[in-house]
N, C-alpha and C positions, 0 to 999 in steps of 0.2 A: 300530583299523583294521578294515574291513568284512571279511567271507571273500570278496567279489568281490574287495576290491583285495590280499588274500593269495593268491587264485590269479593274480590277474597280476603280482605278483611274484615268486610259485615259478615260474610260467612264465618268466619273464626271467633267472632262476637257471638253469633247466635248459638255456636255450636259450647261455647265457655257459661253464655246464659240459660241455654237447656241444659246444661249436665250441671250447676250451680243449682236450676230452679229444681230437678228432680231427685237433689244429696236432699233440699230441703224439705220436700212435699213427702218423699220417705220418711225421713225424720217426725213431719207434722204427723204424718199417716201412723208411725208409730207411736207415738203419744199418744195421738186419740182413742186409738186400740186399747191402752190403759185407763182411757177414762168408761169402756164399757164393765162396769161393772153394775149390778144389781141394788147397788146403795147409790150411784150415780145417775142411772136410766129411771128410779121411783117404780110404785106400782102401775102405774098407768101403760107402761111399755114394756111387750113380750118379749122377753129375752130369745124364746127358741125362735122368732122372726130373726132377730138379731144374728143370732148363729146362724142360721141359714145363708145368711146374707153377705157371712162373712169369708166361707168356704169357695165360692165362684170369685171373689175381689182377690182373695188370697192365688187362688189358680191363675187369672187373668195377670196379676203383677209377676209372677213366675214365670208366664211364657213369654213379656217382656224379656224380664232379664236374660232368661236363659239364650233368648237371642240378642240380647245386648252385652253380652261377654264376648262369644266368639267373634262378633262385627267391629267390636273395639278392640280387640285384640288383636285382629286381621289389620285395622287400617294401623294399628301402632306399628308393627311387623313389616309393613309397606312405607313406612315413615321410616324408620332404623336401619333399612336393609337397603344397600349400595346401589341392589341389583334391580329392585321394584322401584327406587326411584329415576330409574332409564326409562323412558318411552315405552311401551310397551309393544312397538313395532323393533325397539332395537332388542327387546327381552327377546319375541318371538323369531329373532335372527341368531342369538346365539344360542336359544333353544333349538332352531333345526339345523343348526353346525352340529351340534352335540347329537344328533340325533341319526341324522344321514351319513356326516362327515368326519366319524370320530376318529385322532392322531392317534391310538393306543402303542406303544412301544410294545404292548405287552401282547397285544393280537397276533393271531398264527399270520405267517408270512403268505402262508397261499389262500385264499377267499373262497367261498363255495355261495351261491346261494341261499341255500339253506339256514348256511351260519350267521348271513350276512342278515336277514332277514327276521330270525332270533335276536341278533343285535339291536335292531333297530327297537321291538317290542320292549326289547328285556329295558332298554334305556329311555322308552315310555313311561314304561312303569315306575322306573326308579325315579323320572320326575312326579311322575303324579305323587308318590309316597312322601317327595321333600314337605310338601306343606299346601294348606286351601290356594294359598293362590298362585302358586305354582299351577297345582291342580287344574283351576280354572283358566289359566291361557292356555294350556296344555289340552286340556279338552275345548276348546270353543276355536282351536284352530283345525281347519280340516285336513290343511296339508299332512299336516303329523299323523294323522290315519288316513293318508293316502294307499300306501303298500295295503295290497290286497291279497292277505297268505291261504295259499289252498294245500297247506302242507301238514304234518303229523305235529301236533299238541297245539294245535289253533281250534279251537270250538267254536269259537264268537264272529263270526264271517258276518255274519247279518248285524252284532255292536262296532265291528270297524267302519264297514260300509257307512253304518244311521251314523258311526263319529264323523268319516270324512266329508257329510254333505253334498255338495257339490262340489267339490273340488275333481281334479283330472286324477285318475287311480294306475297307480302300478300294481299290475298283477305278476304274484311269483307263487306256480304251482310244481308241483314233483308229487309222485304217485307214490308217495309213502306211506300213506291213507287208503283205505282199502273204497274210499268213497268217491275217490276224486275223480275216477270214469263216470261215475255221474255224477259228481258237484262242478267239475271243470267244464262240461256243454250248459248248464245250466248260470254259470256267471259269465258265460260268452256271451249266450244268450240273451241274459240279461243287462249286463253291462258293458257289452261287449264297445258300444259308440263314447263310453266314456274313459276309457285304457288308453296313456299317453305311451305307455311301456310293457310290455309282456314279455316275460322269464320263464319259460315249462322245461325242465328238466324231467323224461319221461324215459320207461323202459318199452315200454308198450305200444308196439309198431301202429298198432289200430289207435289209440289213443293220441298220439302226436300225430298222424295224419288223419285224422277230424278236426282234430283243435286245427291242424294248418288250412283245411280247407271252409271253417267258418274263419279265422281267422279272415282268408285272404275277400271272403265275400263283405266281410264287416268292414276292411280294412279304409276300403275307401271313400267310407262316407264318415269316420268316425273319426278322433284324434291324435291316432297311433303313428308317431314317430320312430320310436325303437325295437326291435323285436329278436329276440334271443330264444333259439330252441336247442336243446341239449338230447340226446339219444343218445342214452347207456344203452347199446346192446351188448347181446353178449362177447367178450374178445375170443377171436379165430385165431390162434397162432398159426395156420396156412393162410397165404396171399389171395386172397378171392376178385372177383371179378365184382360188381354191383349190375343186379339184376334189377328188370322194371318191376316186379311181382314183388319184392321183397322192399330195399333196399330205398329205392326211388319214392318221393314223395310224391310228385305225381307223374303217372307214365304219362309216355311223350303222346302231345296231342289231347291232352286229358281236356275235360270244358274246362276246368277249372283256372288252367290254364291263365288266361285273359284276367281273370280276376285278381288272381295272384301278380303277373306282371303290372297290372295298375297298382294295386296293393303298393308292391316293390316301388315305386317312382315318389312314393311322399316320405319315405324312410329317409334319416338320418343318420340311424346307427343301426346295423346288420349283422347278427353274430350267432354264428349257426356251429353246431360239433354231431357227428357221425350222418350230417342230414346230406342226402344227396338229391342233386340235380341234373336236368340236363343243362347243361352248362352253354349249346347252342341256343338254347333261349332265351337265356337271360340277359337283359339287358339292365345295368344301374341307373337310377340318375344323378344328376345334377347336387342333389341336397344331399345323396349321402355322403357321410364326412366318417363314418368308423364303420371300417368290416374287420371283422375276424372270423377266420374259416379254419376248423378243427375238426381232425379225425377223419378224412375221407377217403377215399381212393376213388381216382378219378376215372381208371381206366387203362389202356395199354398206354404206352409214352405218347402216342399222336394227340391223346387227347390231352393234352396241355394246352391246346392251340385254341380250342373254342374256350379255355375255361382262363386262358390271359385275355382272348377278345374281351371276355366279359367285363375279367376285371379293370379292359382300360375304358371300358362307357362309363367310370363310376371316374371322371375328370377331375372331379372336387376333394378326391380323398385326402383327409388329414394323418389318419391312422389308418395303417394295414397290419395285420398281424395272419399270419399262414403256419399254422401249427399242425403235423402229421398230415403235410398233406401228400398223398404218396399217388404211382403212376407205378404199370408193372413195366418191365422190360419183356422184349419178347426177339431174342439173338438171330433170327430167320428174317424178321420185317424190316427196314431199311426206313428209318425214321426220315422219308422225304422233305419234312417242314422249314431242313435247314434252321440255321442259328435262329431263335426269335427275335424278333425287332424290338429294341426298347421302349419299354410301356412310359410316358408321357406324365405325372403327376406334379403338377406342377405345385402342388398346397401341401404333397405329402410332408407332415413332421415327423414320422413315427413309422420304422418297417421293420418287422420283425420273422425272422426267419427259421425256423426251430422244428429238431427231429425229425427233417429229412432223410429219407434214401438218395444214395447218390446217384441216381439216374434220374431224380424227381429237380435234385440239387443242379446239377446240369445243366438242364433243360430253363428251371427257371432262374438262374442266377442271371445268364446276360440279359434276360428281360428289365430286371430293376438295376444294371450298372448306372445309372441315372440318378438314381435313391441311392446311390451308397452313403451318401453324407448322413444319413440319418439312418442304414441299415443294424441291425442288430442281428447278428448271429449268431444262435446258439446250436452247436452242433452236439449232439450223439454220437452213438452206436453206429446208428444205424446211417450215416455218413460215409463209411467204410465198406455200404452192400449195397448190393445191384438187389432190387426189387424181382422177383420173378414168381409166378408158378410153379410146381413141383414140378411139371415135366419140362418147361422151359428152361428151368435150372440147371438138370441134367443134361440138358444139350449145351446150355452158354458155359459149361465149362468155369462159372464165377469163382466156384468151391476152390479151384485151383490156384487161385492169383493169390501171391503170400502178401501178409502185411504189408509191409516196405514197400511191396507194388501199389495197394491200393491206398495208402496215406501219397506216395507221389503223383497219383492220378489225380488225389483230393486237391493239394497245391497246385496243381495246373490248372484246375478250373476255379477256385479261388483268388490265384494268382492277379487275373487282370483287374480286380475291383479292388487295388490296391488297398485289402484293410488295415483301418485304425483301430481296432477291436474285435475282440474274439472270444464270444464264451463256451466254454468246453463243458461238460455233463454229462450227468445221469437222473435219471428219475430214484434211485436208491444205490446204496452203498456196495451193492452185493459182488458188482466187477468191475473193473475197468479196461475199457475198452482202446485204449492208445498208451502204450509207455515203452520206455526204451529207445529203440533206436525210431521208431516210426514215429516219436514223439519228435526226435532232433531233427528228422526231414521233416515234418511239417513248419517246424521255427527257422531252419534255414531256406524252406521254399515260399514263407512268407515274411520279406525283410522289411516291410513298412510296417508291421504292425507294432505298437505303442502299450495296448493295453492288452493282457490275458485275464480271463476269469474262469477261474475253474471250479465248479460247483459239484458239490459230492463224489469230490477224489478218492482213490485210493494212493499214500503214498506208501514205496519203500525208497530203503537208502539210495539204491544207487537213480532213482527218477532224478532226485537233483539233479547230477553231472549230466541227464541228457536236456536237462533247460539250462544248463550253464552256456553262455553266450562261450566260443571256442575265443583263445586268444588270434587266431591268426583271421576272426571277425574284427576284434576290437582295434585291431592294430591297421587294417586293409579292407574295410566292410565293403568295398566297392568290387574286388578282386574276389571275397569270403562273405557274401550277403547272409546274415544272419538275424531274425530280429534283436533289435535292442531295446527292451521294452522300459517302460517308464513308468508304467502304473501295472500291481501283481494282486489282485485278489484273489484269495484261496478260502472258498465259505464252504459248511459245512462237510470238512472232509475229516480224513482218519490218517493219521501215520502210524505205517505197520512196524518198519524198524525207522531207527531215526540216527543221523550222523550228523552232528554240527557240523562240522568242517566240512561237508558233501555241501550244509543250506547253506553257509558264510560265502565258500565261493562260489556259488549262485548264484547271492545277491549282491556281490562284489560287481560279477561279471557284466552285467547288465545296469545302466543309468536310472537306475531307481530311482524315484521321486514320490513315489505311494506304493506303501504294503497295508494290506487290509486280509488278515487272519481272524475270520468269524466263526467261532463253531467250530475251532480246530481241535482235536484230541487226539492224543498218543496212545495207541493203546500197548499194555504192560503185560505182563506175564509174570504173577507168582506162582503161589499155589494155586491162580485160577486168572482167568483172564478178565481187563477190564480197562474201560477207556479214561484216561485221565485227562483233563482242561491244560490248555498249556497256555496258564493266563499267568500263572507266574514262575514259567520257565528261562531256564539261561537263553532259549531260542529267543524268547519274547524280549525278554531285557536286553540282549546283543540288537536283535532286530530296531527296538525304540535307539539305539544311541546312533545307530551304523546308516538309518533310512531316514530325511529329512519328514515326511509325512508317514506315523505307523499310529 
């Protein structure tokens, strides 16, 4: 036998001979207790000495025990239970799976901030409430009160901070708080060199450009990796131009300048929504591996040119995402820049494309024909319009071009990135923006494509027959290019009338190999209207026999 495994045997000795010698010495203790009596102590010994004497032994044996309940209790509980007898470095690994990284089926599909950040607290707390020693690794790790929330129903800024210790902090603030104009300069300030992440979702133009310009002066002497700024303004339904006075974080040639491009060169991940730049300045590095760029507008179409420069210094990128990013037209200037050159990303895994204008769509598609392998396209609305100013509009004459015209302009410039995939949308149910015939010229001007996804549809009956593949594709696709697609998802949409025999030969028409109907509903009409599940309809049940993957 090893002398490790004889000292944890002498241990379990001693621990069986202390809790044996103190059943007995209780026992004795209580006994003697009975022999204090006044016919037993004689006259020579003061009873009230006696009582006195016996009210601090009785206290002192009480706060024993009272701590030797819950301490036995505790290590029984860590003895019986699966999970405390793991390591306590594999305990505190799938406590911050559960913490950070929770699978919920049951959570909203789309993420905020805010909520995420909630999440994380709310599932703090629910370990600390399982049990003490739960409790106790939970509080003695600092990672787990890293997240530093300067948002509405967080009080305790000053108990997370003293819980996380020293650990590196992610900060996630939004001015939902009437205090955060001044609580937010004051934990920059303070904490600003220890922030490995910073999240501010802000309305208030003066507010996010302070925080960005201590941001960029701290940036580079501290240990900030990732940095995400969010601008809710307000939405302008006219097309605006971004001005230096408003708009721009900082105007061009600002000091700050310098500070902010060093800042930028130790980032990894970059993700900015309604925040503008001069896009001639910027230059990425090397280490960043994620940008996502939301909600801007760059400017007339020419300036696409300094703002793909930018994005090909950033050589390393794993993930790109470009969400609303729009460019106005302007039918008088004569966009000289010629086709753009293709931007080079040789790591890219991940590009995402989504709610473009089509002059914005244009412009940047032959840049990533390079990236198509890993392209993801989600088109709009607003795929179908030329971006303009109010008087420029009136001049280009856009209003004029029907349907049919602008879904055939869409496929020609779509056309050469020969997609494998294509998702279609809206941000809400309210219209739809492609059906009928300008639906069929899109599937016949795109004939490689394999996969559709169509997210918050509107159907009626006769939309099937224009995604029904035509016979004189199926028979001759080379002469009738149509796509044939293979994989059909249709997530939360609505069908307004519904024909079986329109969806059968549909799904006939085309080589099916996966349908995926999430969140579909028919909606009905009695004496009132109303949306019904079509989770056990004749559609659903035809569809599971007829498609090898439903």
């Amino acid at each position: 036998m090893s002398a490790a495994s004889n000292r944890r045997y002498t241990t379990i000795r001693q621990w069986e001979d202390a809790g044996a010698s103190l059943v007995t010495a209780i026992g004795d203790y209580m006994d003697l207790c009975l022999t204090l009596t006044p016919n037993h102590l004689g006259e020579d010994i003061k009873t009230n000495d006696i009582a006195a004497r016996i009210d601090p032994t009785i206290k002192a044996v009480f706060e024993q025990l009272t701590k030797l309940g819950p301490t036995a209790l505790k290590m029984r509980n860590k003895l019986v239970s699966p999970l405390l007898q793991l390591p306590e470095e594999i305990i505190s690994m799938i406590f911050q799976h559960y913490i950070f990284d929770p699978d919920n089926p049951k959570s909203p599909r789309t993420s905020s901030m805010i909520r995420d950040v909630r999440g994380i607290h709310y599932r703090l707390d629910a370990l600390i409430q399982v049990c003490s020693s739960w409790k106790d690794i939970v509080m003695a790790k600092g990672l787990f009160w890293s997240v530093t929330p300067v948002l509405y129903g967080f009080f305790s800024l000053e108990c997370t901070l003293k819980r996380a210790g020293q650990s590196k902090l992610y900060l996630a603030a939004a001015d939902d708080i009437v205090e955060t104009p001044k609580l937010l300069p004051q934990v920059l300030a303070e904490y600003g060199s220890r922030f490995w992440a910073i999240n501010i979702e802000v309305r208030d133009s003066h507010l996010i450009k302070g925080a960005m310009r201590q941001i960029s002066r701290q940036g580079t002497t501290g240990s900030l990796t990732e940095l995400s700024i969010r601008w809710d303004k307000a939405h302008n339904a006219s097309p605006a131009l971004p001005t230096d006075e408003f708009d721009y974080i900082f105007p061009r040639s600002h000091s700050e300048q310098t500070s902010f491009t060093n800042m930028m060169g130790l980032l990894t991940a970059f993700r900015i929504s309604g925040i503008q730049f001069h896009w001639d300045t910027i230059v990425f590095s090397t280490r960043l591996v994620e940008l996502r760029i939301d909600n801007i507008t760059l400017g007339y179409d020419d300036a696409i040119v300094s703002f793909l420069r930018a994005l090909s210094s950033a050589s390393e990128l794993r993930d790109l995402k470009l969400i609303s990013v729009a460019t106005l037209h302007r039918p008088s200037a004569a966009l000289n820049t010629g086709t753009p050159a293709p931007i080079e990303f040789p790591k890219l895994q991940s590009l995402l494309l989504q709610n473009m204008y089509f002059n914005a769509l244009k412009l940047l598609l032959p840049a990533f024909t390079r990236a198509r392998h890993c392209l993801t396209l989600f088109l709009t609305g607003l795929c179908l319009k030329v971006n303009m100013l109010e008087g420029d509009r009136l001049e280009g004459g856009q209003e004029q071009q029907s349907e049919l015209d602008r879904a055939t302009n869409l496929c020609a410039t779509l056309r050469p990135l020969s997609l494998d995939t294509l998702t279609l949308g809206e941000s809400n149910l309210a219209t739809v923006w492609l059906r009928g015939k300008a639906f069929h010229i899109l599937l016949e001007g795109l004939p490689t494509l394999k996969t559709l996804k169509l997210h918050k549809w509107i159907f009626e009956a006769w939309d099937w027959q224009h995604l029904t593949r035509p016979r004189s594709a199926q028979e001759n696709p080379e002469e009738h290019p149509f796509a044939a697609l293979q994989n059909l998802y249709i997530i939360s949409a609505s069908i307004r009338t519904f024909r079986l025999d329109y969806f059968q030969e549909m799904i006939i028409s085309h080589p099916l190999q996966r349908v995926v109907l999430g969140g579909v509903s028919q909606r009905l009409t009695s004496t009132r209207t109303y949306e019904k599940s079509l989770e056990d309809s004749e559609c659903v049940e035809w569809t599971r026999n007829n498609v090898p993957e439903f």
